[in-house]
Biopython code that builds the backbone (N, CA, C, O; Angstrom):
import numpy as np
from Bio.PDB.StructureBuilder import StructureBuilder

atoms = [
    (1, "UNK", "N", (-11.830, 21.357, 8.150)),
    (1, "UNK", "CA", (-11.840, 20.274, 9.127)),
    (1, "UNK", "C", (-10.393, 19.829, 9.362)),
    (1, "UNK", "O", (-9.661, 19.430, 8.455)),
    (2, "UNK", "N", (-9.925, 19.959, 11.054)),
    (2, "UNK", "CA", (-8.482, 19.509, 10.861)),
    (2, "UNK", "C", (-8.314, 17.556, 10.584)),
    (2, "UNK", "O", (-9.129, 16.690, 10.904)),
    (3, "UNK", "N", (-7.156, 17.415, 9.994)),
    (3, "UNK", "CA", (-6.776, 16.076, 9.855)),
    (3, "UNK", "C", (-6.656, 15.269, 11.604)),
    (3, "UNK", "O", (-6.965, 15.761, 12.690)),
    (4, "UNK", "N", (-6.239, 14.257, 11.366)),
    (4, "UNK", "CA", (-6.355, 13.482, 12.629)),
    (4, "UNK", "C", (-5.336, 12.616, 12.136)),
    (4, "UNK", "O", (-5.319, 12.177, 10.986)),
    (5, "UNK", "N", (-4.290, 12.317, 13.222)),
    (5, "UNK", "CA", (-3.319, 11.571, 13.140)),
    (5, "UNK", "C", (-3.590, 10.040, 14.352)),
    (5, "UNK", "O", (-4.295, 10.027, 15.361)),
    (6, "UNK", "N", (-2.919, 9.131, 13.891)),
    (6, "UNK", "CA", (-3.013, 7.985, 14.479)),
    (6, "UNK", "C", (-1.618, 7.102, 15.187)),
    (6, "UNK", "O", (-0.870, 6.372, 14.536)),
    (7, "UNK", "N", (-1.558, 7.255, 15.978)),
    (7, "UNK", "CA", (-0.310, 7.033, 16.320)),
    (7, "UNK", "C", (0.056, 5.664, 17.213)),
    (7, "UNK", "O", (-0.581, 5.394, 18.231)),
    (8, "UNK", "N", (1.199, 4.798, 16.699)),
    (8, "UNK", "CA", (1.493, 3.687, 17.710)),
    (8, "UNK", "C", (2.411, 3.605, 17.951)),
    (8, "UNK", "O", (3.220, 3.856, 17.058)),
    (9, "UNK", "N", (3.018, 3.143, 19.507)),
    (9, "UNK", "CA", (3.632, 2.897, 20.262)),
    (9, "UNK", "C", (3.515, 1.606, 20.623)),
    (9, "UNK", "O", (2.572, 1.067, 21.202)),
    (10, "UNK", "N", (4.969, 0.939, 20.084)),
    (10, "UNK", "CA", (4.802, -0.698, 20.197)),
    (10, "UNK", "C", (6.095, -0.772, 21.901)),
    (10, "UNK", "O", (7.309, -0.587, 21.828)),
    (11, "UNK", "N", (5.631, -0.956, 22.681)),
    (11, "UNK", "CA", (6.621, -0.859, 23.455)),
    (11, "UNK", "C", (7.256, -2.483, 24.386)),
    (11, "UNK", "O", (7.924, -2.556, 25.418)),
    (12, "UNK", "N", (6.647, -3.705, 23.406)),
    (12, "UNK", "CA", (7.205, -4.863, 23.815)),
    (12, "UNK", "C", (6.447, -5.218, 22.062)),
    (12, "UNK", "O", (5.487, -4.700, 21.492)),
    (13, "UNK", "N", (7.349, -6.256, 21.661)),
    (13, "UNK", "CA", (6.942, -7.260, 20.526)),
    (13, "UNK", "C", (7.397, -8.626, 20.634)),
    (13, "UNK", "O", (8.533, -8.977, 20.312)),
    (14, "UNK", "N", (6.362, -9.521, 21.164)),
    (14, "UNK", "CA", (6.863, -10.909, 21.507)),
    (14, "UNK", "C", (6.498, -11.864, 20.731)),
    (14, "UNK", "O", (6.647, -13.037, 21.076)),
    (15, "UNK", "N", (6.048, -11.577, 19.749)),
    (15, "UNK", "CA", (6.144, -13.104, 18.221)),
    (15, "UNK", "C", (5.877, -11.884, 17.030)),
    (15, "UNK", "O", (4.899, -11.171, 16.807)),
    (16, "UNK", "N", (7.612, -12.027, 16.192)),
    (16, "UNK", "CA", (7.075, -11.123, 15.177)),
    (16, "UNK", "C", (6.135, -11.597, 13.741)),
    (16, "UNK", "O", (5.713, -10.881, 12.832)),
    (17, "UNK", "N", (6.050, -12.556, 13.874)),
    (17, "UNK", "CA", (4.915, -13.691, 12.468)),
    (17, "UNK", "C", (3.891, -12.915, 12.755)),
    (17, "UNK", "O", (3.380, -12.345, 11.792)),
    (18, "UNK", "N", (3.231, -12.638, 14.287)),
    (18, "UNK", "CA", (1.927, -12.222, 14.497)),
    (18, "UNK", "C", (2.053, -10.938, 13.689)),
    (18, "UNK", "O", (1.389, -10.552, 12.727)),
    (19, "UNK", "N", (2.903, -10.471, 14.218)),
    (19, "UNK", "CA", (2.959, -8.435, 13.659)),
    (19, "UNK", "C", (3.355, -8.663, 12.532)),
    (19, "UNK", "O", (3.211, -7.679, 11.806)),
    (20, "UNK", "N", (3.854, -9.635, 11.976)),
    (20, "UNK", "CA", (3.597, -9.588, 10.117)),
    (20, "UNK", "C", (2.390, -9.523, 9.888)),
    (20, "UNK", "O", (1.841, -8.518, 9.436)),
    (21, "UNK", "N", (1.768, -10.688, 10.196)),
    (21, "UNK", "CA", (0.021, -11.148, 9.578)),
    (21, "UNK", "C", (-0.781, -10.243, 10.002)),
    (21, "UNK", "O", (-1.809, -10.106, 9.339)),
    (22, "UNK", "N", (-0.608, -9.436, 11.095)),
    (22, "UNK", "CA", (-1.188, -7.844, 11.703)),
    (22, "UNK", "C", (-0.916, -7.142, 10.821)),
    (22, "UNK", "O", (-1.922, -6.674, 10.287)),
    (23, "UNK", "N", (0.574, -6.638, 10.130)),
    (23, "UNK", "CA", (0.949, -5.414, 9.233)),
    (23, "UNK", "C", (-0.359, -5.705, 7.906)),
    (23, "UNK", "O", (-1.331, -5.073, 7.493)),
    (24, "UNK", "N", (0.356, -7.135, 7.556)),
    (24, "UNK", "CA", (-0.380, -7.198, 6.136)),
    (24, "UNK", "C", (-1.818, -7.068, 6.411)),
    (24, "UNK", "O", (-2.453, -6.425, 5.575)),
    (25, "UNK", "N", (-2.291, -7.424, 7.153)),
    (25, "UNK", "CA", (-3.885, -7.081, 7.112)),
    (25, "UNK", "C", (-4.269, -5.263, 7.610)),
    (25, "UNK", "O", (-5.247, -4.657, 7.172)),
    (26, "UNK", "N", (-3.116, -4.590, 8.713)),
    (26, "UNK", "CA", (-4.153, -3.627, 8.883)),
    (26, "UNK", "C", (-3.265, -2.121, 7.779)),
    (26, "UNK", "O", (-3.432, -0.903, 7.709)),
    (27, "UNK", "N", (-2.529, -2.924, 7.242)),
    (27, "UNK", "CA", (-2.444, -1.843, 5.915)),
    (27, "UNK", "C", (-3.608, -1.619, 5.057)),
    (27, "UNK", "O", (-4.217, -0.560, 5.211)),
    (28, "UNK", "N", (-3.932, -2.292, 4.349)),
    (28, "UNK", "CA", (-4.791, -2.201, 3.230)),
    (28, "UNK", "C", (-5.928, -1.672, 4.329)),
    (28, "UNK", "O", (-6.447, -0.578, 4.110)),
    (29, "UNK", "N", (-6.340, -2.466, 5.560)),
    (29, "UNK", "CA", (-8.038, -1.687, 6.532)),
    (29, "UNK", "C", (-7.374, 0.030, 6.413)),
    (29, "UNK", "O", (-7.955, 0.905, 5.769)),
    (30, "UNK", "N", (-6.304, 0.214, 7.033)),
    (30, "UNK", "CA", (-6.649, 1.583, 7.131)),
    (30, "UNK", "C", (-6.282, 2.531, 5.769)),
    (30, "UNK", "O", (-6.746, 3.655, 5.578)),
    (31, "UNK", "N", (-5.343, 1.819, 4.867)),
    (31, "UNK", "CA", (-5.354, 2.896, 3.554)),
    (31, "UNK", "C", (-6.986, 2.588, 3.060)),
    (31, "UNK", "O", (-7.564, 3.542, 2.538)),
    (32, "UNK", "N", (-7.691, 1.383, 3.195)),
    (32, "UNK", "CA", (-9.555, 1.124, 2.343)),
    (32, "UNK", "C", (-10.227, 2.912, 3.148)),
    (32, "UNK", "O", (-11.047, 3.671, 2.631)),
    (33, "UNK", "N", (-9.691, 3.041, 4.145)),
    (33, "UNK", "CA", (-10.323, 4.007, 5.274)),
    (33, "UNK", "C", (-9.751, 5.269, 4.653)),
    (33, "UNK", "O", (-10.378, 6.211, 5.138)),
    (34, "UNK", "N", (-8.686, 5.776, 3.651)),
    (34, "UNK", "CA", (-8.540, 7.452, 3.629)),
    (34, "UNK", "C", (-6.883, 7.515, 4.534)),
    (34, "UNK", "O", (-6.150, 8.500, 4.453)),
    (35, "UNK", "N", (-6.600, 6.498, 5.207)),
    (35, "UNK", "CA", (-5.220, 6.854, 5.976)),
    (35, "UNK", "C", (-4.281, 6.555, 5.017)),
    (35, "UNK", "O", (-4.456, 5.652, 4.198)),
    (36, "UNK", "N", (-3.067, 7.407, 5.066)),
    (36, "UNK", "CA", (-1.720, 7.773, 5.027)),
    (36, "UNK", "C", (-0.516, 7.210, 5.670)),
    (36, "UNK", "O", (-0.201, 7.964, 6.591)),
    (37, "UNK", "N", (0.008, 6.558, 5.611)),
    (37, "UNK", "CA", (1.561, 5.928, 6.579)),
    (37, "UNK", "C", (2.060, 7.084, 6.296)),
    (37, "UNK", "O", (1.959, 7.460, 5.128)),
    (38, "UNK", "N", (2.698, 7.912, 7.240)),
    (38, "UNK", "CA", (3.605, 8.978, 7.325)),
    (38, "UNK", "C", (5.269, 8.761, 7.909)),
    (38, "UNK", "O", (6.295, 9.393, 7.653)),
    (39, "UNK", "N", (4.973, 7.406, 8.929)),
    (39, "UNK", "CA", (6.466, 7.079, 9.628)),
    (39, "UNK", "C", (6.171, 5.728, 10.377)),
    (39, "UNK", "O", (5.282, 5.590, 11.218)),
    (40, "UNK", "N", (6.923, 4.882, 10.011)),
    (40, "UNK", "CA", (6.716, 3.604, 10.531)),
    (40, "UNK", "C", (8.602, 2.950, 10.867)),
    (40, "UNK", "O", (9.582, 2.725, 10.158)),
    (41, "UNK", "N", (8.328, 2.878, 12.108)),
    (41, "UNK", "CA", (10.060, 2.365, 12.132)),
    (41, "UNK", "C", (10.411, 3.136, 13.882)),
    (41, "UNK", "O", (9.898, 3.900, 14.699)),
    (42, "UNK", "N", (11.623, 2.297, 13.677)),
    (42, "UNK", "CA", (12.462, 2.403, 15.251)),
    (42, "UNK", "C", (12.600, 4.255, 15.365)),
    (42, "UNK", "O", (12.652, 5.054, 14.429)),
    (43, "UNK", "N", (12.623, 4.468, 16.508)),
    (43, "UNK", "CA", (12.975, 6.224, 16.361)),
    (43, "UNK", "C", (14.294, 6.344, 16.756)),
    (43, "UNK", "O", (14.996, 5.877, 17.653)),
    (44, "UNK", "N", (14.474, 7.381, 15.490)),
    (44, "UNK", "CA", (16.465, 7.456, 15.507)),
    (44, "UNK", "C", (17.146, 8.172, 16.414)),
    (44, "UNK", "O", (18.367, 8.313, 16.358)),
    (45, "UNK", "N", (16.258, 8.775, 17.493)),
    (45, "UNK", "CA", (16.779, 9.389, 18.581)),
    (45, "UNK", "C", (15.350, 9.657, 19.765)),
    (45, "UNK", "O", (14.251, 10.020, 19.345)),
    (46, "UNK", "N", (15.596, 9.431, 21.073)),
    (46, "UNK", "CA", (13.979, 9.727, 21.928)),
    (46, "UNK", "C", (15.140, 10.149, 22.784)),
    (46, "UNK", "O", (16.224, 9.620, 23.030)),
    (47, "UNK", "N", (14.368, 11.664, 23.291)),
    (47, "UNK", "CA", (14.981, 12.367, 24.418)),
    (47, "UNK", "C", (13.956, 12.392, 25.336)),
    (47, "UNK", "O", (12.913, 12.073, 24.764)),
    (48, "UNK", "N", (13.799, 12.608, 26.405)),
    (48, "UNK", "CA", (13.565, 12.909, 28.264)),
    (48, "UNK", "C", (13.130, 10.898, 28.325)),
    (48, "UNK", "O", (13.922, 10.013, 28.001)),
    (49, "UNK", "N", (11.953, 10.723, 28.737)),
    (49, "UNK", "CA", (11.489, 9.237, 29.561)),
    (49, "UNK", "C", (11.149, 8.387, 28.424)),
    (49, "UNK", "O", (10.323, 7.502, 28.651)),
    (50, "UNK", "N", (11.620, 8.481, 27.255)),
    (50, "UNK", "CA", (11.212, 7.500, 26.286)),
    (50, "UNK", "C", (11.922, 6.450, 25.792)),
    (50, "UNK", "O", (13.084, 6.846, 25.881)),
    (51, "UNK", "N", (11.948, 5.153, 25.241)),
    (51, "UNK", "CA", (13.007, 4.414, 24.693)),
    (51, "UNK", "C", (12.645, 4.645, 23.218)),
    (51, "UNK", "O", (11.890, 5.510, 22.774)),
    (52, "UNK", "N", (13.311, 3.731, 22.559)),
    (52, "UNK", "CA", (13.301, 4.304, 20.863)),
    (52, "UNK", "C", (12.503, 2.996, 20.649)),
    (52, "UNK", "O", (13.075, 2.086, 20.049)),
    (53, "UNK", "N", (11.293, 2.825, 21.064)),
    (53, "UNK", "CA", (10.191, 2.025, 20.645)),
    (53, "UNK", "C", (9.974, 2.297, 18.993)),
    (53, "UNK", "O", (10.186, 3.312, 18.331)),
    (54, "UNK", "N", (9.516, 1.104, 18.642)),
    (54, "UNK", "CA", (8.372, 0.667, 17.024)),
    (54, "UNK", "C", (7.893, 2.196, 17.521)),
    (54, "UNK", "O", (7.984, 2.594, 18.682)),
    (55, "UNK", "N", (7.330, 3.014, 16.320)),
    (55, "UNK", "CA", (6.690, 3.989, 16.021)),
    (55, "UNK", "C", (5.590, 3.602, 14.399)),
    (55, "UNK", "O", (5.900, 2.947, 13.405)),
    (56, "UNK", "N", (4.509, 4.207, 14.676)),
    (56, "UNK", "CA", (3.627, 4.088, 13.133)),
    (56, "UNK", "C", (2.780, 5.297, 13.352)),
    (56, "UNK", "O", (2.197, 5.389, 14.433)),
    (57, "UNK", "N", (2.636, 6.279, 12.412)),
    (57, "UNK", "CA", (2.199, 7.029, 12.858)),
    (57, "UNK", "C", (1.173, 7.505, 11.073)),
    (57, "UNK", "O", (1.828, 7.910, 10.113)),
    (58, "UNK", "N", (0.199, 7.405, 11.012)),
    (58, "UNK", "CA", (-0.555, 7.847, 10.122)),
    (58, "UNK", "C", (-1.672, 8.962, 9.487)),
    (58, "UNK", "O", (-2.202, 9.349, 10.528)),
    (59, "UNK", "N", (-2.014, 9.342, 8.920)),
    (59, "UNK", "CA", (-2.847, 10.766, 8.502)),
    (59, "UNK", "C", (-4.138, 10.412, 7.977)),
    (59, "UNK", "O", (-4.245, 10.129, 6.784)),
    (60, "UNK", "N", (-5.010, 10.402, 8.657)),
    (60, "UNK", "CA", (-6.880, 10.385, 7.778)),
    (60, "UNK", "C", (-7.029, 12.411, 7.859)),
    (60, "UNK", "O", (-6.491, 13.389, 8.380)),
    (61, "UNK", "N", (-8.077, 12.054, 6.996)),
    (61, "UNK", "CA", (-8.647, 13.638, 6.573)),
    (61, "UNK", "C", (-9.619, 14.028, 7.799)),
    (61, "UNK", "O", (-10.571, 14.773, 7.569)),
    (62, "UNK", "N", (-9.404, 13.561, 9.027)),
    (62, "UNK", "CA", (-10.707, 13.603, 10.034)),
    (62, "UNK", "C", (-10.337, 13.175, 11.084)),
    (62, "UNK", "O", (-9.234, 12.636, 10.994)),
    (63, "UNK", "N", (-10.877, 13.166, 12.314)),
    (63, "UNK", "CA", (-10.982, 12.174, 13.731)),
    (63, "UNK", "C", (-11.970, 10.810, 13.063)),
    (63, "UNK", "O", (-11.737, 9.609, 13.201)),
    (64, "UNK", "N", (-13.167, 11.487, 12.286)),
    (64, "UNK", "CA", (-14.479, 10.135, 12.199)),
    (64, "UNK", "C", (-13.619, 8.985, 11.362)),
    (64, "UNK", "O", (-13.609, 7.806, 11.717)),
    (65, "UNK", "N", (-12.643, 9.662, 9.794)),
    (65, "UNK", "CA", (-12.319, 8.605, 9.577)),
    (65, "UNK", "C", (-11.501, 7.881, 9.907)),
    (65, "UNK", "O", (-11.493, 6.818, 9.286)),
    (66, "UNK", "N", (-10.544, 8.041, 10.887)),
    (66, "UNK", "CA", (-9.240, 7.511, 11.931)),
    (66, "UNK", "C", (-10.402, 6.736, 12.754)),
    (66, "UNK", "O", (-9.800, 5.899, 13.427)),
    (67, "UNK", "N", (-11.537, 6.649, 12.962)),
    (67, "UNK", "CA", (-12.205, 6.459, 13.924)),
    (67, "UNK", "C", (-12.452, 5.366, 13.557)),
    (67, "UNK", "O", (-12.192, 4.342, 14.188)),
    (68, "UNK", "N", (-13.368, 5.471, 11.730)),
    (68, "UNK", "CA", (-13.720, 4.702, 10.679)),
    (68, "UNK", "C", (-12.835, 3.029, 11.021)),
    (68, "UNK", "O", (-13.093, 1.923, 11.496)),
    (69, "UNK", "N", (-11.971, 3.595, 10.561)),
    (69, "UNK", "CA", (-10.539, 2.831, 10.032)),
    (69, "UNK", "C", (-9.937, 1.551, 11.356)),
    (69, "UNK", "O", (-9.418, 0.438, 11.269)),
    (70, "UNK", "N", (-10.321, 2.377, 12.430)),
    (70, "UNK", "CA", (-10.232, 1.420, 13.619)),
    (70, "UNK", "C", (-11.268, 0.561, 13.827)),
    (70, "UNK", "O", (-10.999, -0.598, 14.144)),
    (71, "UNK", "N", (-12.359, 0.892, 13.715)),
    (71, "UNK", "CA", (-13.795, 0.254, 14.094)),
    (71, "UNK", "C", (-14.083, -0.807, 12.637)),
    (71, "UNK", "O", (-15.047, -1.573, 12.652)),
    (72, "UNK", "N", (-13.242, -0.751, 11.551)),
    (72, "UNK", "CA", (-13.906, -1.567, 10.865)),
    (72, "UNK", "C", (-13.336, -3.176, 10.808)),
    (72, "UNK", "O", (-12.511, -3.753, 11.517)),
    (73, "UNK", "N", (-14.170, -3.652, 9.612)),
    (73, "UNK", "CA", (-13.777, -5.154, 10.046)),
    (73, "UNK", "C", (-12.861, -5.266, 9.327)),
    (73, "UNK", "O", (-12.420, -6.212, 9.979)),
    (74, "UNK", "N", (-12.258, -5.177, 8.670)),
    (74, "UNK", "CA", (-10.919, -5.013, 7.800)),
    (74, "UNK", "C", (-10.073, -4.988, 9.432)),
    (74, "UNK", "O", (-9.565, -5.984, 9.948)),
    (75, "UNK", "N", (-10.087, -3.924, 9.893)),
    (75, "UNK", "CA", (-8.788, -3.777, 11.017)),
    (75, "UNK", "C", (-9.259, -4.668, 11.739)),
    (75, "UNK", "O", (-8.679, -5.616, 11.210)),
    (76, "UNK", "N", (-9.927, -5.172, 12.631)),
    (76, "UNK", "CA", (-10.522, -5.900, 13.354)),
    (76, "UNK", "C", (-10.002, -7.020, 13.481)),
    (76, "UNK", "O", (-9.375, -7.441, 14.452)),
    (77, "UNK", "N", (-10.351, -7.783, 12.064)),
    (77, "UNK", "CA", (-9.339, -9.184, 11.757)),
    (77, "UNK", "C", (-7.562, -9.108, 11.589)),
    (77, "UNK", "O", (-6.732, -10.013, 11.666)),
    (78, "UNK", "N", (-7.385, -7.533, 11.313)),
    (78, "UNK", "CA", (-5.725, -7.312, 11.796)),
    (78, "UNK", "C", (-5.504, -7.751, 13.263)),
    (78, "UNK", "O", (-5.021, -8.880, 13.357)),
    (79, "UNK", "N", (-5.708, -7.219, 14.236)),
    (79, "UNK", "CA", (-5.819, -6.836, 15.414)),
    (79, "UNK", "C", (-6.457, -8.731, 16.220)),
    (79, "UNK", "O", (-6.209, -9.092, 17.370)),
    (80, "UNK", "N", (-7.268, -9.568, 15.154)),
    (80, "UNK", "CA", (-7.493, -10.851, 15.660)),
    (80, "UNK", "C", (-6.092, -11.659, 15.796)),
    (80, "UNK", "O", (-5.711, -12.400, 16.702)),
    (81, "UNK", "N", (-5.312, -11.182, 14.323)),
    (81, "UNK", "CA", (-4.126, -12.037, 13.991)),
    (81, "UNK", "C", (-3.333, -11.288, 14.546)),
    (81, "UNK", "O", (-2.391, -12.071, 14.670)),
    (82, "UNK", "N", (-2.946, -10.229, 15.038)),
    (82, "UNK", "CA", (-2.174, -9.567, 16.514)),
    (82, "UNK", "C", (-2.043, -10.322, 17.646)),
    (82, "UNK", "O", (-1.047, -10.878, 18.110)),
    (83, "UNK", "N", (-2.976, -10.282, 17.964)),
    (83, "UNK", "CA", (-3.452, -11.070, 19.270)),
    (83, "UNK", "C", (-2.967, -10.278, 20.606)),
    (83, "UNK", "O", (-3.166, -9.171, 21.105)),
    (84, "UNK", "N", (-2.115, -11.614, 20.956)),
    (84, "UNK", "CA", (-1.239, -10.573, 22.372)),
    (84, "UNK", "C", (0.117, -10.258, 22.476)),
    (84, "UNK", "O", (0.759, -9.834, 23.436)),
    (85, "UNK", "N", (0.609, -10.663, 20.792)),
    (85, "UNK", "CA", (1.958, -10.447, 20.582)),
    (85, "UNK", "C", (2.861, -8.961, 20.531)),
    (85, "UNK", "O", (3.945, -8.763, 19.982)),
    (86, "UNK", "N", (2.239, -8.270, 21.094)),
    (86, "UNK", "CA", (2.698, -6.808, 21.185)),
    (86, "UNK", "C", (1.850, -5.965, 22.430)),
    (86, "UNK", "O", (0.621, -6.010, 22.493)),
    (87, "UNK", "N", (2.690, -5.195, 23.404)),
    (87, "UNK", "CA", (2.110, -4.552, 23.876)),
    (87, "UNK", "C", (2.337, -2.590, 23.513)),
    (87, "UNK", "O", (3.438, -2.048, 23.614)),
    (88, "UNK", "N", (1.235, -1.942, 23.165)),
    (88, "UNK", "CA", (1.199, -1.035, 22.447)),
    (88, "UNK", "C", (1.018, 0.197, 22.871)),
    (88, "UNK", "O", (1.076, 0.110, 24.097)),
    (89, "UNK", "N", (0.790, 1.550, 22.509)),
    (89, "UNK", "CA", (-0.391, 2.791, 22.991)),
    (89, "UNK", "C", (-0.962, 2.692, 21.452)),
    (89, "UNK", "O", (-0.213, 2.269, 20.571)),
    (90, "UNK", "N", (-2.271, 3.083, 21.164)),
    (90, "UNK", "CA", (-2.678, 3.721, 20.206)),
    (90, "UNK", "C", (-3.860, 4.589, 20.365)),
    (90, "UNK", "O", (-5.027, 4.591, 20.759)),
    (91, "UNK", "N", (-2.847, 5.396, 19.799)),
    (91, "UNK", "CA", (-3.834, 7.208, 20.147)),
    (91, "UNK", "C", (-3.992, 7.726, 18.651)),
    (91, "UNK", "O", (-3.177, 7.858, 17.739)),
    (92, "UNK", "N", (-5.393, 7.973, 18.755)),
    (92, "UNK", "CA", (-5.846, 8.861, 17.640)),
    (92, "UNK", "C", (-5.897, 10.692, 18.371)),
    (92, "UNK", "O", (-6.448, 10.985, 19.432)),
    (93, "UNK", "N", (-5.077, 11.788, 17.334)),
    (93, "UNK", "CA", (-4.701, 12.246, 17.732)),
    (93, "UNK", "C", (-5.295, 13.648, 17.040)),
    (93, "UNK", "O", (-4.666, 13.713, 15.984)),
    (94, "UNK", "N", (-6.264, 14.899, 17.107)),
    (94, "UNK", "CA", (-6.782, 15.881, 15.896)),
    (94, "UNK", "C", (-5.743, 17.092, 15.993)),
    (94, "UNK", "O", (-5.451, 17.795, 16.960)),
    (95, "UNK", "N", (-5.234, 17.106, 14.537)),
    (95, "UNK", "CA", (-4.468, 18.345, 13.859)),
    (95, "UNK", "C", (-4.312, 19.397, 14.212)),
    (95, "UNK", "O", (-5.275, 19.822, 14.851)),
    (96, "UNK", "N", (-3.860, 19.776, 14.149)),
    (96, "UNK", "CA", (-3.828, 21.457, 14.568)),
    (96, "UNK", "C", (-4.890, 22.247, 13.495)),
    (96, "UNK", "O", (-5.777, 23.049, 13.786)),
    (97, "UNK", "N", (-4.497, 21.750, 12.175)),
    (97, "UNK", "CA", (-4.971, 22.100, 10.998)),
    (97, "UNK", "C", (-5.726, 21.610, 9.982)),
    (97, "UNK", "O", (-5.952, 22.303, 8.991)),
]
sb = StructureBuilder()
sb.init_structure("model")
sb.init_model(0)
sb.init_chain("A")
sb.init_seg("    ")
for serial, (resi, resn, name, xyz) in enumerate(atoms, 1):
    if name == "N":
        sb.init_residue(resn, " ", resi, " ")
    sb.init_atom(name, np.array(xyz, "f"), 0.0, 1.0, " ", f" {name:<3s}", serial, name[0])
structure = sb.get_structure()
């Protein structure tokens, strides 16, 4: 079964307290879920139409449990204390492998 990656693109952050009380809560939802932090941070170089946006990019053993991990209430109440202080992409993304 290939892995499934999860990926965010923070491309405005307008109160960072919120995206604290967001981090601390949707860490523990998605490591309770099987996910991995693989890269979290500014990108040290973006070539063709990109800026060097927030990046987070994580590893479940699956699409269902990346799926898991979003849909539960653990993340849920991350994502309450988020609010509208960030505008984002988040793409769940399946492995090659």
């Amino acid at each position: 079964m290939p892995k499934a990656y999860w990926i965010t693109i923070y491309h405005t952050i307008s109160n960072a307290d919120k995206l604290a009380a967001y981090a601390a809560l949707a860490g523990p939802a998605i490591e309770a879920c099987g996910g991995q932090y693989l890269a979290r941070g500014v990108a040290s170089i973006a070539y063709e139409a990109s800026g060097t946006d927030r990046t987070v990019i994580c590893a479940f053993k699956s699409i269902d449990a990346a799926i898991k991990a979003h849909d539960s209430q653990g993340y849920k109440k991350a994502l309450d204390a988020l609010g509208n202080a960030a505008i984002r992409d988040v793409r769940i993304v399946e492995g090659l492998e």
